[in-house]
N, CA, C and O of each residue as an XYZ file, in Angstrom:
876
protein
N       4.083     15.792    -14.372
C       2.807     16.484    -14.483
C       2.003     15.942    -15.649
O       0.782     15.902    -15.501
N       2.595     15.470    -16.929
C       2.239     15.239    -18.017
C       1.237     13.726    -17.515
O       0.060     13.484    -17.781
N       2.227     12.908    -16.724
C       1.176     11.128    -16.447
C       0.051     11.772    -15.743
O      -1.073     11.323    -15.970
N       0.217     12.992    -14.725
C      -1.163     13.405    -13.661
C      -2.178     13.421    -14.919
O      -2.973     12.482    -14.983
N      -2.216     14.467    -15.978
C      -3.049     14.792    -16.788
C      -3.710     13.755    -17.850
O      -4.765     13.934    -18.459
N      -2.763     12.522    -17.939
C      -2.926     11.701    -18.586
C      -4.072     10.989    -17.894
O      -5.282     10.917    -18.112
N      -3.097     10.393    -16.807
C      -4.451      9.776    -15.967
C      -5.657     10.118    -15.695
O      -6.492      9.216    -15.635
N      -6.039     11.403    -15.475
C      -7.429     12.197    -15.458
C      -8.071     12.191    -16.286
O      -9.294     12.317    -16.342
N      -6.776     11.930    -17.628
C      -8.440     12.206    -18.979
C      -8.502     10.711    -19.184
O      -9.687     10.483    -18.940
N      -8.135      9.958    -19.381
C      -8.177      8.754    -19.004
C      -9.327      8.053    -18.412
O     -10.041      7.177    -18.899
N      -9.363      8.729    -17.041
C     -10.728      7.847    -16.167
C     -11.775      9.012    -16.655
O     -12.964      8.761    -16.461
N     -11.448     10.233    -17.256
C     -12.675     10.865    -17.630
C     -13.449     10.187    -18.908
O     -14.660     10.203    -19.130
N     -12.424      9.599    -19.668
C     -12.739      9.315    -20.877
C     -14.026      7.543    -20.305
O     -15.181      7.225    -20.586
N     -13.199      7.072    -19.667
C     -13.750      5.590    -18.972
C     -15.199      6.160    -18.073
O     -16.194      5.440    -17.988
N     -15.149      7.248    -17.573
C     -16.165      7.774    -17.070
C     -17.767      8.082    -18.153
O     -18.985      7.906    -18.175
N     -16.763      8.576    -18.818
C     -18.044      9.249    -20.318
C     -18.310      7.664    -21.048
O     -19.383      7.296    -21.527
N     -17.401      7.087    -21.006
C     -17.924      5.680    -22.040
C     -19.050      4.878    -21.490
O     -19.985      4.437    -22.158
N     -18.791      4.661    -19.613
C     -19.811      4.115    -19.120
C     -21.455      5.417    -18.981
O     -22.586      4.932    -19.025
N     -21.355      6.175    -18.904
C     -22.539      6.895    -19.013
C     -23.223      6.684    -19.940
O     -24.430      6.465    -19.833
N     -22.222      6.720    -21.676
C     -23.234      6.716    -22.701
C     -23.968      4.833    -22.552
O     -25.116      4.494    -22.840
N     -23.114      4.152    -22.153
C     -23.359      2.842    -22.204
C     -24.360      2.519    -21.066
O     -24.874      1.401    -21.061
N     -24.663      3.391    -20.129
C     -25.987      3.542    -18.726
C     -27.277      4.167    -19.503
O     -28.455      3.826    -19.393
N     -26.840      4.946    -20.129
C     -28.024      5.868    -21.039
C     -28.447      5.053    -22.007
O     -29.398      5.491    -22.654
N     -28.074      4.102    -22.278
C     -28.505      3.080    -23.948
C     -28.818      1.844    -22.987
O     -29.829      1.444    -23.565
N     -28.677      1.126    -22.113
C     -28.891      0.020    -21.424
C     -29.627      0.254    -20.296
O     -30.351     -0.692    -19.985
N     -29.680      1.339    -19.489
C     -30.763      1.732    -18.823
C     -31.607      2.813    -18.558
O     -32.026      3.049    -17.425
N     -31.949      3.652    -19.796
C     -32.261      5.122    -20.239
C     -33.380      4.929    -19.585
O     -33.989      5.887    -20.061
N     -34.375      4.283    -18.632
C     -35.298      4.856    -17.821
C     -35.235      4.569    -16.506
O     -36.208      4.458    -15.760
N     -34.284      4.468    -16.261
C     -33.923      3.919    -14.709
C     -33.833      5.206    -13.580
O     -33.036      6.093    -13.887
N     -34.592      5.378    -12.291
C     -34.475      6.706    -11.464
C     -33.223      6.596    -11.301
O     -32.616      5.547    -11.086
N     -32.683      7.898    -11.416
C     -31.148      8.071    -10.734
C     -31.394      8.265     -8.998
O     -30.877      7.746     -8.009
N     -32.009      8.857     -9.122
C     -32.451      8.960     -7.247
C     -31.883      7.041     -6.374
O     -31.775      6.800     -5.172
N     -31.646      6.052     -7.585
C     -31.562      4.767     -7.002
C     -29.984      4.635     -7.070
O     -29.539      3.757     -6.331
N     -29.088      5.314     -7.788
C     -27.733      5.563     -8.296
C     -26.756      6.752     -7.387
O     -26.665      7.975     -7.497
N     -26.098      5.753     -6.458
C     -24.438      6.605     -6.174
C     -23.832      7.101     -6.611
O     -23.284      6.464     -7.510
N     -23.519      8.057     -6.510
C     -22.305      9.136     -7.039
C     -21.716      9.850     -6.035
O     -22.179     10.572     -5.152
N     -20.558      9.500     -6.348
C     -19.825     10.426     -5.138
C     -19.537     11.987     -5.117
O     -19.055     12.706     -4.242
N     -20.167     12.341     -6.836
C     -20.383     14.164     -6.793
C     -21.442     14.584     -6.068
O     -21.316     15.731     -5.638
N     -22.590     13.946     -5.755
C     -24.004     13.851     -5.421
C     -24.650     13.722     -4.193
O     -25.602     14.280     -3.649
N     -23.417     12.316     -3.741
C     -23.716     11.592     -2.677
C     -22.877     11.714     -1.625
O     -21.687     11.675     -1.938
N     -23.175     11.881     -0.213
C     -22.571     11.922      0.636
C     -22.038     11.139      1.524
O     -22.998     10.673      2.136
N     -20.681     10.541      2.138
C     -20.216      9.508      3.045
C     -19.709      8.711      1.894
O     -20.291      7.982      1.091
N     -17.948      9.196      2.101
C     -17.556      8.592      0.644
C     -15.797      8.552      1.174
O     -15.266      9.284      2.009
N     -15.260      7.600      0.482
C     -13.901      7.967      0.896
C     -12.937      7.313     -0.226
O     -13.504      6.447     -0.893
N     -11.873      7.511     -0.489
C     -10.880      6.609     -1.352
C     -10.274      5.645     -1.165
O      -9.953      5.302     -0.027
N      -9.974      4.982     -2.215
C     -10.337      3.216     -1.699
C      -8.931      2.916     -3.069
O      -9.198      3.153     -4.248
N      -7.522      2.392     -2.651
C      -6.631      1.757     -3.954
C      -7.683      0.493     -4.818
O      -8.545     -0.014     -4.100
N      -7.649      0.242     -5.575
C      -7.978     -0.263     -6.690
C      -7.685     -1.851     -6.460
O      -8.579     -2.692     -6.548
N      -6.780     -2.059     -6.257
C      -5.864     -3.132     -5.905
C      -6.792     -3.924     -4.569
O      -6.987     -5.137     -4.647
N      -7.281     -3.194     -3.470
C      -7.845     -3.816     -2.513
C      -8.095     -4.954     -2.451
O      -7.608     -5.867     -1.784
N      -9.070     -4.901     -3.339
C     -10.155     -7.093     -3.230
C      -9.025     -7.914     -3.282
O      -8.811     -8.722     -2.378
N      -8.172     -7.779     -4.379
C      -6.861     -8.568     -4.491
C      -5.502     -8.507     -3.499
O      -4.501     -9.187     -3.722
N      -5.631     -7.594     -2.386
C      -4.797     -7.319     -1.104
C      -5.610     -8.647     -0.103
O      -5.166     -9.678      0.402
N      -6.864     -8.071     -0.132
C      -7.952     -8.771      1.287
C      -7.837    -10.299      0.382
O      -8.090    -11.104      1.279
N      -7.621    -11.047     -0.764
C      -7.612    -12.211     -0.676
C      -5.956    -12.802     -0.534
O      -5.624    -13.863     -0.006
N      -5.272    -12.030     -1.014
C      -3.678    -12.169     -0.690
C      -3.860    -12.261      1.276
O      -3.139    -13.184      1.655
N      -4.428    -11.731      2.225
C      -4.639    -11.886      3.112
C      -5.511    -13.132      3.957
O      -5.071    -13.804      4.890
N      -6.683    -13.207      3.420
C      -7.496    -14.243      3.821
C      -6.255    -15.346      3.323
O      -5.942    -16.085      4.257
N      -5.606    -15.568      2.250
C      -5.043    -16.541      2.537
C      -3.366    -16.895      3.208
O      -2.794    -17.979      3.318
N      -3.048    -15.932      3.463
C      -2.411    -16.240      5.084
C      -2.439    -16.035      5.767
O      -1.437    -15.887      6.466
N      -4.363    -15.732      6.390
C      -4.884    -16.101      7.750
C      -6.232    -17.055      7.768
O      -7.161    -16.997      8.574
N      -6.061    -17.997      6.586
C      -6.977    -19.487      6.589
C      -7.732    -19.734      8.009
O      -7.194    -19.757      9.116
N      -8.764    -19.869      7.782
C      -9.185    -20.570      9.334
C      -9.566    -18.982     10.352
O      -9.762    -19.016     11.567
N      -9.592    -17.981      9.691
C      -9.564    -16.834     10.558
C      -9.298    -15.632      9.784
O      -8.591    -14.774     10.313
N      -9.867    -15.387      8.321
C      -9.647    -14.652      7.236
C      -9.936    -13.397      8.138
O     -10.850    -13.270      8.952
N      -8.618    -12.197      7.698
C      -8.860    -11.010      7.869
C      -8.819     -9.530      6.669
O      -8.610     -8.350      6.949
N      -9.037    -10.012      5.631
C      -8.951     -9.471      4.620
C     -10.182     -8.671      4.643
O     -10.063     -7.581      4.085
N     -11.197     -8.902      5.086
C     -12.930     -7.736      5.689
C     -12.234     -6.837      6.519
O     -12.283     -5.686      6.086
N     -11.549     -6.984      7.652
C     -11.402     -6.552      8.863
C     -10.626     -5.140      8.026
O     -10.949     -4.001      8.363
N      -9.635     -5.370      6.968
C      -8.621     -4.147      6.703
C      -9.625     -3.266      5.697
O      -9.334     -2.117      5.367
N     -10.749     -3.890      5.282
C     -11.318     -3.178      3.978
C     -12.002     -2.206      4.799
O     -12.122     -1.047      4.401
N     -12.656     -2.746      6.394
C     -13.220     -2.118      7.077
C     -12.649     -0.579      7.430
O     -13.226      0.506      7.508
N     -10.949     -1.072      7.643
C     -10.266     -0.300      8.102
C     -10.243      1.316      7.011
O     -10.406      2.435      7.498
N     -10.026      1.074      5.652
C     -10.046      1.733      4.570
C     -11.374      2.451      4.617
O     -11.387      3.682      4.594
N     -12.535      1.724      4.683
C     -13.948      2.640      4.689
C     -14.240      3.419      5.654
O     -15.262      4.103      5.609
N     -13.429      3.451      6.651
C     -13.632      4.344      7.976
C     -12.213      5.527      7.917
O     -11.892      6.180      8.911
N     -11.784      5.588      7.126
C     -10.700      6.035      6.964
C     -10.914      7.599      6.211
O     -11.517      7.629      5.138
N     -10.437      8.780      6.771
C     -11.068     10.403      6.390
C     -10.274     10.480      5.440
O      -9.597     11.507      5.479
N     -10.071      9.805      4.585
C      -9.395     10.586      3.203
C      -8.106     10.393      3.777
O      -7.310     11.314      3.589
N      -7.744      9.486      4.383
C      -5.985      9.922      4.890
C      -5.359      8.685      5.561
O      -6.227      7.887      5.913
N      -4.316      8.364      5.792
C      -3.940      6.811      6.007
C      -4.261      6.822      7.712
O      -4.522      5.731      8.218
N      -4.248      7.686      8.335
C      -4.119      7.546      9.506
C      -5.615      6.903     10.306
O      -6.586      7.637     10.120
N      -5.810      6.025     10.898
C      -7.330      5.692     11.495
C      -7.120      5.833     12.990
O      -6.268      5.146     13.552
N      -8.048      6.910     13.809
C      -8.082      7.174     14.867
C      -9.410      6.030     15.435
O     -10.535      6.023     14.936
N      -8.938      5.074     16.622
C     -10.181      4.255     16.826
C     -10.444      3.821     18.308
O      -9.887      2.957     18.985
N     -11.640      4.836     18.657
C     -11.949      5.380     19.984
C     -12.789      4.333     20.504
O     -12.866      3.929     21.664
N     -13.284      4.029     19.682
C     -14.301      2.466     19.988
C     -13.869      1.733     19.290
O     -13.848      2.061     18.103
N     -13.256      0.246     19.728
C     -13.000     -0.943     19.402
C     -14.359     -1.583     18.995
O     -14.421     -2.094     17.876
N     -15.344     -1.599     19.721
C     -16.309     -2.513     19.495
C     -17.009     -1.877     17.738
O     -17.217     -2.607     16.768
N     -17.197     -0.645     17.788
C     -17.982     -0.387     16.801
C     -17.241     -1.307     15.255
O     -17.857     -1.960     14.413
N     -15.850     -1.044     15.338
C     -15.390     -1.406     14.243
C     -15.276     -3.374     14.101
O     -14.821     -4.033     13.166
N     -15.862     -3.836     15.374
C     -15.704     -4.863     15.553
C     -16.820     -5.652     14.560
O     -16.795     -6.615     13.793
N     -17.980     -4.504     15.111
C     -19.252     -4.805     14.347
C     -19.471     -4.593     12.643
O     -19.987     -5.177     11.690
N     -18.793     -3.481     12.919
C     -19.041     -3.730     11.129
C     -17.693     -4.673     10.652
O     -18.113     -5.294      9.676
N     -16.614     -4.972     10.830
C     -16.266     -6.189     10.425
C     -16.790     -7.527     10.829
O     -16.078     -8.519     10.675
N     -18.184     -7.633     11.419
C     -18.812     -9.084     11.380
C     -18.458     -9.594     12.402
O     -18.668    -10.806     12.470
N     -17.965     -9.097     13.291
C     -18.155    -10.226     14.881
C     -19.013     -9.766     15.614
O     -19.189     -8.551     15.520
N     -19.687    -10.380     16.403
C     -20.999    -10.086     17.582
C     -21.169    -10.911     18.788
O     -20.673    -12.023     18.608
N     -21.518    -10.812     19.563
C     -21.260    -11.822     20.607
C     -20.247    -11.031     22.367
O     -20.076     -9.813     22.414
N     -19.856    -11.727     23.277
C     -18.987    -11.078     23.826
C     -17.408    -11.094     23.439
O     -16.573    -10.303     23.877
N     -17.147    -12.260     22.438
C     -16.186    -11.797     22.029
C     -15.512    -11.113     20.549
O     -14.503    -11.317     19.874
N     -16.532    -10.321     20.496
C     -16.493     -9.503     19.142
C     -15.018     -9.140     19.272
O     -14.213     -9.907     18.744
N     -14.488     -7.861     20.029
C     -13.281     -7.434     20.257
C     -12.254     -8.112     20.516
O     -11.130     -7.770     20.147
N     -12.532     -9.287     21.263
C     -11.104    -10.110     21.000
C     -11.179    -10.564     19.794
O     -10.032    -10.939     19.549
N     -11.985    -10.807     18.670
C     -12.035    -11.767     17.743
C     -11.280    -10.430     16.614
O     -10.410    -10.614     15.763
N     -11.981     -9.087     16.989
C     -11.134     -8.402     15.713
C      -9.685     -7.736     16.268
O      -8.937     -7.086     15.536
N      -9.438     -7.997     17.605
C      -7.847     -7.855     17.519
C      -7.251     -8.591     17.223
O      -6.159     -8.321     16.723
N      -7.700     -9.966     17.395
C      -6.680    -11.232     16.544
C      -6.562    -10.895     14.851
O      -5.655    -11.263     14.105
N      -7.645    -10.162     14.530
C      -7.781    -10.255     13.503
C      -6.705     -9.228     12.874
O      -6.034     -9.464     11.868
N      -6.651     -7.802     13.805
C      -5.548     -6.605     14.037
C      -4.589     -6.997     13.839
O      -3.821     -6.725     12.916
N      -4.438     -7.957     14.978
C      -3.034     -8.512     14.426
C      -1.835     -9.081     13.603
O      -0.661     -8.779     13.390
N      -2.551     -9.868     13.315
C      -2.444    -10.503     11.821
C      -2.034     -9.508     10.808
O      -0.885     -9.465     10.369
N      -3.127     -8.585     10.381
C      -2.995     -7.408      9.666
C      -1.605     -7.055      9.664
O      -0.864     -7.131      8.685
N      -1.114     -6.445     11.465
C       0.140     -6.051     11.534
C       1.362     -7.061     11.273
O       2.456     -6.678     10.858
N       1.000     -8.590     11.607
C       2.229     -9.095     11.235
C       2.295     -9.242      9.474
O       3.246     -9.889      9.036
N       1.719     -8.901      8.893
C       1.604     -9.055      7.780
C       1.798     -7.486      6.876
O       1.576     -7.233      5.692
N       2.231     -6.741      7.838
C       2.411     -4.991      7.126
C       1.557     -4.193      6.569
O       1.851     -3.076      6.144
N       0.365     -4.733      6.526
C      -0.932     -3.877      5.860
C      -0.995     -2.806      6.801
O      -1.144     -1.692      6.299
N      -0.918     -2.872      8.032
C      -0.978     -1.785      9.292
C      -0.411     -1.783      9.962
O       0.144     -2.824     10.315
N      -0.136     -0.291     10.719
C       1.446      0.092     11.541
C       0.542      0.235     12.869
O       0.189      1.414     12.860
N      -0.038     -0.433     14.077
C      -0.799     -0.132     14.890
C       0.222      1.184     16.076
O       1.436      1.165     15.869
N      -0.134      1.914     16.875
C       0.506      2.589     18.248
C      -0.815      2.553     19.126
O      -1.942      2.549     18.629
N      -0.551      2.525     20.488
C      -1.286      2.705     21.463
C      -1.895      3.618     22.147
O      -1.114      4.114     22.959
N      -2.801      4.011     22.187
C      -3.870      4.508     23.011
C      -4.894      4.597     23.713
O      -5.282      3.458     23.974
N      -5.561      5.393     24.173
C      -6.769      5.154     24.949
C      -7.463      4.224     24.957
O      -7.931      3.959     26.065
N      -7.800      3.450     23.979
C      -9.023      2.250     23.803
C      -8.226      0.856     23.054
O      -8.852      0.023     22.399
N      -6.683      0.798     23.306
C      -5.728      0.028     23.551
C      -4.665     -0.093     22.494
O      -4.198      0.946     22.029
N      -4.263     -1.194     22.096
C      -3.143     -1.153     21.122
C      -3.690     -0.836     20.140
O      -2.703     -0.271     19.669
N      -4.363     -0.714     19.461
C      -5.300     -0.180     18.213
C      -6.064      0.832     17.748
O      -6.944      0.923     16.892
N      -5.235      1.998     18.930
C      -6.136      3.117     18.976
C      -5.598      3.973     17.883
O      -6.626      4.400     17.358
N      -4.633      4.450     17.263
C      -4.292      4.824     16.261
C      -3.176      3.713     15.135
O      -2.089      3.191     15.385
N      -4.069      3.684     13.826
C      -3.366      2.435     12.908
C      -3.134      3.458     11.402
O      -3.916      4.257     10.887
N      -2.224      3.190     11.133
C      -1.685      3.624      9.922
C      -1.895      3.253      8.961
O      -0.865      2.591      8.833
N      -2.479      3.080      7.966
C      -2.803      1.991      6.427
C      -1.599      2.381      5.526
O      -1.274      3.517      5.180
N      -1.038      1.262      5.235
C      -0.004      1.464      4.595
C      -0.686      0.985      3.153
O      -1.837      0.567      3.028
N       0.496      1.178      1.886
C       0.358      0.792      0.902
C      -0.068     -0.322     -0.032
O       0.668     -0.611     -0.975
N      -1.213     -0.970      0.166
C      -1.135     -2.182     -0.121
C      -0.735     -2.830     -1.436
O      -0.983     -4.006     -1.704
N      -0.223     -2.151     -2.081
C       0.635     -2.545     -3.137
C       1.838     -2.524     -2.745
O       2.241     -3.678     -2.893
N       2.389     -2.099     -2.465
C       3.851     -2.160     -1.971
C       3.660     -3.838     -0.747
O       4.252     -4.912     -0.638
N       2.926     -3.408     -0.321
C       2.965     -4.908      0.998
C       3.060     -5.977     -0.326
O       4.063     -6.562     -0.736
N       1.840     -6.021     -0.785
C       1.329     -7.374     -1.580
C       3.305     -8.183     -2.183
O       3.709     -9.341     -2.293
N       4.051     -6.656     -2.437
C       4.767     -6.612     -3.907
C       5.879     -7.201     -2.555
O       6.977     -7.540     -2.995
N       5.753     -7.322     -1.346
C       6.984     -7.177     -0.052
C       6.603     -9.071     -0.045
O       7.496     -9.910     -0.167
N       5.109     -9.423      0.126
C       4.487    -10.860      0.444
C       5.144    -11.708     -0.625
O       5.365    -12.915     -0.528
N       5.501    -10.729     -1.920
C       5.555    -11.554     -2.905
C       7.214    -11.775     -3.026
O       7.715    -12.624     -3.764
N       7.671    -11.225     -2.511
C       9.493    -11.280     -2.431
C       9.733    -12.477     -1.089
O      10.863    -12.903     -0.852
N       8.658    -12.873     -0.381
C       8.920    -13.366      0.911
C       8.158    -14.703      0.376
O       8.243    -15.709      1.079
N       7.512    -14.750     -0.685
C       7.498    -16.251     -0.878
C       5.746    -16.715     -0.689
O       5.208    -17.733     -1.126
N       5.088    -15.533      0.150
C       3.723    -15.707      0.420
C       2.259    -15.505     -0.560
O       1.117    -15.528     -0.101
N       2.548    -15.350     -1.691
C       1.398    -15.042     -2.434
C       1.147    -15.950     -3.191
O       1.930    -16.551     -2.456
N       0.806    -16.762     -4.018
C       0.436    -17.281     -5.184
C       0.463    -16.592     -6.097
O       0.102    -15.420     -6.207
N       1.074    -17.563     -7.116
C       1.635    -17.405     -8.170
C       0.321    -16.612     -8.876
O       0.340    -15.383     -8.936
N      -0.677    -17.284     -9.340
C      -2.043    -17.122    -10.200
C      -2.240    -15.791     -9.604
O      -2.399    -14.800    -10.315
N      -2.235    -15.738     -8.273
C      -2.916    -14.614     -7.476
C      -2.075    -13.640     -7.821
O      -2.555    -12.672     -8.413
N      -0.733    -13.670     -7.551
C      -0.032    -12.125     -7.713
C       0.108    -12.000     -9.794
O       0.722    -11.110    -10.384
N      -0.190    -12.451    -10.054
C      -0.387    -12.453    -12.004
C      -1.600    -11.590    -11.871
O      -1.647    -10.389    -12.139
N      -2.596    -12.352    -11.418
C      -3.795    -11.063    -11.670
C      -3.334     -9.567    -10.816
O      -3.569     -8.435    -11.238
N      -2.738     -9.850     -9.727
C      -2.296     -8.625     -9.083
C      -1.257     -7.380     -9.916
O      -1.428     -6.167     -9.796
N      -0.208     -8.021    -10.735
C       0.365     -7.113    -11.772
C      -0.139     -6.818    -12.690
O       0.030     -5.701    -13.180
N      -0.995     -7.813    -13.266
C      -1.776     -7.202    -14.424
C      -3.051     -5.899    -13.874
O      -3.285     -4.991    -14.671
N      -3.600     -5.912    -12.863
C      -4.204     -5.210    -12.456
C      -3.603     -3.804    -11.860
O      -4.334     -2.829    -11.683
N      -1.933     -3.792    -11.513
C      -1.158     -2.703    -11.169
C      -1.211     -1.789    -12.043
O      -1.441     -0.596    -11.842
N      -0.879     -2.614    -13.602
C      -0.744     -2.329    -15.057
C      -1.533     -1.529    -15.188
O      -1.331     -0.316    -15.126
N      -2.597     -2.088    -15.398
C      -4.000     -1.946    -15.957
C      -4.489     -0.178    -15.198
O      -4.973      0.702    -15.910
N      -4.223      0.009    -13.692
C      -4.696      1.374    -13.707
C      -3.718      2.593    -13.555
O      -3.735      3.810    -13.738
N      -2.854      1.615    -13.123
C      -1.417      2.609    -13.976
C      -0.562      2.774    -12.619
O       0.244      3.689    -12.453
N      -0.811      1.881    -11.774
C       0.109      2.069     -9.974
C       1.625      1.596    -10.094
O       2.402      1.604     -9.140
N       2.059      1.046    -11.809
C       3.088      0.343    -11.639
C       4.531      1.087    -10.432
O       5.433      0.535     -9.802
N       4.155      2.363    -10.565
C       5.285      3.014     -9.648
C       5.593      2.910     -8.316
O       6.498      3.492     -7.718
N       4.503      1.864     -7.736
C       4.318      1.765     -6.546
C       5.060      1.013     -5.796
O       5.391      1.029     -4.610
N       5.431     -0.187     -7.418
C       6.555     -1.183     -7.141
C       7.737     -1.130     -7.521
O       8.565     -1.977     -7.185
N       8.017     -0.065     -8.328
C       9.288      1.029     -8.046
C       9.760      1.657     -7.090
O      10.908      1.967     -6.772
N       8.743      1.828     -6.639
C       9.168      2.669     -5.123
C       9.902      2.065     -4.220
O      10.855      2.484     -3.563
N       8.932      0.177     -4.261
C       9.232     -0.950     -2.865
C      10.657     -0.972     -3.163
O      11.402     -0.561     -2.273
N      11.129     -1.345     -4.165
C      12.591     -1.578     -5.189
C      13.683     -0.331     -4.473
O      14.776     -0.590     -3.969
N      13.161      0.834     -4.566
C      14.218      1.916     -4.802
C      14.204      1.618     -3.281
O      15.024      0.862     -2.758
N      13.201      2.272     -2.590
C      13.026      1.857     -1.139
C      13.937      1.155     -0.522
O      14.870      1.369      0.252
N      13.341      0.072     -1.160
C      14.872     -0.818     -0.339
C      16.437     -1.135     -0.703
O      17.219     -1.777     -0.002
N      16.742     -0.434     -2.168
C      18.165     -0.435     -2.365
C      18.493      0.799     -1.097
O      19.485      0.762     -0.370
N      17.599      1.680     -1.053
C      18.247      2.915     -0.124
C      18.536      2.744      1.487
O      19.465      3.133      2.195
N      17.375      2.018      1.753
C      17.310      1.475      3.156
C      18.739      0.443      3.170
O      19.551      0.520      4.092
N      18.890     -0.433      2.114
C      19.962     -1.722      1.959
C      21.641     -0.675      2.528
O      22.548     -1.031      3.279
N      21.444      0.635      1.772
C      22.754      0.942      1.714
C      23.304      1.941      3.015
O      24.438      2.029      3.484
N      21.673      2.858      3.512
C      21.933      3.036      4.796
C      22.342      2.109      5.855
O      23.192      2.382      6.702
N      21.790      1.151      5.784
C      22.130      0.322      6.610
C      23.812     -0.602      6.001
O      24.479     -1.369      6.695
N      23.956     -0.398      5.288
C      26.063     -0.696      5.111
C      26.290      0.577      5.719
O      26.849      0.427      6.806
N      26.114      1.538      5.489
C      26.858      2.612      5.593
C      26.918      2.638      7.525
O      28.004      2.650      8.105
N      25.632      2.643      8.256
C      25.970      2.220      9.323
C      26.746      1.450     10.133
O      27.198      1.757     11.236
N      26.860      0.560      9.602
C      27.401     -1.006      9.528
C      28.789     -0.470      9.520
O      29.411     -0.829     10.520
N      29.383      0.185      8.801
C      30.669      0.760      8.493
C      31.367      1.847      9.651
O      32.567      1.896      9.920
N      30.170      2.786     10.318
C      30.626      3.950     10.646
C      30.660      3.008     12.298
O      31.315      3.439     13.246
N      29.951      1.884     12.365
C      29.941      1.240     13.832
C      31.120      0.535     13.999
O      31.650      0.273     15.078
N      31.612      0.161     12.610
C      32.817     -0.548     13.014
C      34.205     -0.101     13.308
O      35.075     -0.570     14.042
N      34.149      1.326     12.236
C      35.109      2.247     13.004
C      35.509      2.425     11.358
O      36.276      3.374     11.199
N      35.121      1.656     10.000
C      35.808      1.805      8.683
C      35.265      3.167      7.886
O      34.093      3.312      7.538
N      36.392      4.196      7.645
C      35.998      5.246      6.783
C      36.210      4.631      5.621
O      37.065      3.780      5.378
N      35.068      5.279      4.607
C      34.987      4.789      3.477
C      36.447      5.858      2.364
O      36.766      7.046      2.419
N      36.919      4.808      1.569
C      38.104      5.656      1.456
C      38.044      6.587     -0.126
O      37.497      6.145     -1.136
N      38.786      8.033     -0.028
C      38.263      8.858     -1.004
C      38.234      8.633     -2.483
O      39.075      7.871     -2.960
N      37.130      9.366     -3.461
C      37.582      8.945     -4.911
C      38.954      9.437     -5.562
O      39.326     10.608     -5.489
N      39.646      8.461     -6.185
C      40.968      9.325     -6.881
C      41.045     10.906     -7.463
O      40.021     11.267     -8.044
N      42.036     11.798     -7.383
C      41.838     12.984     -7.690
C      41.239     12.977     -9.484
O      41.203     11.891    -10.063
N      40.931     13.891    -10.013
C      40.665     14.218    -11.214
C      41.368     15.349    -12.124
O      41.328     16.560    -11.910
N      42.049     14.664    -13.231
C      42.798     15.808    -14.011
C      41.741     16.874    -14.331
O      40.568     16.663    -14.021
N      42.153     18.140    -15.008
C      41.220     19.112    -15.415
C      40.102     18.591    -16.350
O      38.924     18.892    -16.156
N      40.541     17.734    -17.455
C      39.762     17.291    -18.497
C      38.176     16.228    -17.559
O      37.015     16.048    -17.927
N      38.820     15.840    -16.495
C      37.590     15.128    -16.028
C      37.907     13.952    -15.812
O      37.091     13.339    -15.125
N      39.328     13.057    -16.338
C      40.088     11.642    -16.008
C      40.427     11.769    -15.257
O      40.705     12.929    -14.951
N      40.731     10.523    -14.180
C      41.148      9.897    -13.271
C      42.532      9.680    -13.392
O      43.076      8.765    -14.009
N      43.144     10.737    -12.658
C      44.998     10.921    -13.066
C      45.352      9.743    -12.797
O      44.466      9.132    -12.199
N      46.534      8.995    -13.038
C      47.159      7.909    -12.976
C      47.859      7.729    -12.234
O      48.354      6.607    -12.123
N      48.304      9.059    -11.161
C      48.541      9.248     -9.947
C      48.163      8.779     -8.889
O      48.580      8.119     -7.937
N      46.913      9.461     -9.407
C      45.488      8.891     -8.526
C      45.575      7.629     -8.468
O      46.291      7.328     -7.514
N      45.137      6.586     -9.109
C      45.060      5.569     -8.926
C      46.228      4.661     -8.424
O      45.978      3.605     -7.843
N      47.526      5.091     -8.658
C      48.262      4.956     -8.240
C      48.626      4.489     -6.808
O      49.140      3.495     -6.297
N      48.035      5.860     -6.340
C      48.436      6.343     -4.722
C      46.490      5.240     -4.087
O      46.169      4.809     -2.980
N      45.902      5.217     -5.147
C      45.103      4.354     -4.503
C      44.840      3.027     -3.887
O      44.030      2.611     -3.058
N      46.159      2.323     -4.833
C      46.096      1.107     -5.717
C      46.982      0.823     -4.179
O      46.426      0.179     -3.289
N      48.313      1.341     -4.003
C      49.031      1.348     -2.972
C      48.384      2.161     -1.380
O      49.080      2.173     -0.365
């Protein structure tokens, strides 16, 4: 609870620094010309990390960059990972294709996305892309970067930027994540083969490992 509170005064404090620094550099400027998302309406949350996801992307889909196509995905997105998408074409358009093959051009582009884990697509009404999941893109970037796919320079600015707004836990998570997944999957591995895992030695009262125990283990 203590990092929640931290973090809040934090971007409040980064909040108040840029105001006084708007008020001294542009103290006659209409605000009526100025966004705010207390103010302004059609707004949604966006990780931090993004620009540096969509170029980790454009470059392993060279020749056919889809790093627009997922940002698209995020700005259409209700506050929640899940994207319901009833029209293909609309989203085709605001990621920049036009023509008759707008929609094939942004499912190739879908795709990609998915082989690359940014999105969990399932099928529906208006085809394989009718409901897509946005996953973590820190955790992906931190998955690209265990698999050999990121650049070096590129994922440096990417940790320093994890740092910097404070997501480092995100790549704690990928870590713990997968020691847990690693060990479910032995433990399966075990119960398929038919091997019970065998018990810990008994324990004297004090809390040691009787010598019995180990004994009867050892044999």
């Amino acid at each position: 609870m203590a990092s929640i509170k931290q973090t809040g005064t934090r971007r409040k404090k980064m909040a108040e620094r840029a105001q006084e620094q708007m008020d001294l550099l542009f103290p006659s400027f209409a605000p009526e010309w100025i966004w705010h998302r207390s103010k302004n309406d059609g707004y949604c949350t966006l990780p931090r990390t993004l620009p540096i996801a969509m170029q980790v992307i454009d470059n392993q889909s060279k020749g056919s960059p889809a790093g627009h196509t997922l940002f698209c995905l995020w700005a259409r997105s209700p506050d929640h990972p899940l994207v319901t998408i009833e029209n293909p074409a609309t989203f085709a358009a605001e990621a920049g294709f036009t023509g008759e093959r707008a929609v094939h051009t942004w499912r190739k582009k879908m795709k990609k996305l998915t082989e690359l884990n940014f999105i969990l697509p399932r099928k529906g009404p208006s085809g394989d892309y009718h409901h897509v999941l946005l996953i973590n893109p820190n955790m992906v970037v931190e998955w690209l970067w265990t698999q050999g796919k990121v650049q070096t320079d590129l994922y440096a600015r990417f940790k320093d930027r994890v740092i910097e707004i404070g997501a480092h836990s995100d790549l704690d998570n990928y870590y713990a994540l997968g020691e847990k997944q690693e060990a479910e999957r032995a433990a399966q591995a075990a119960a398929k083969a038919g091997e019970v895992p065998a018990p810990p030695p008994p324990e004297t009262k004090d809390g040691q490992t009787s010598e019995a125990g180990n004994e009867d283990a050892a044999s």
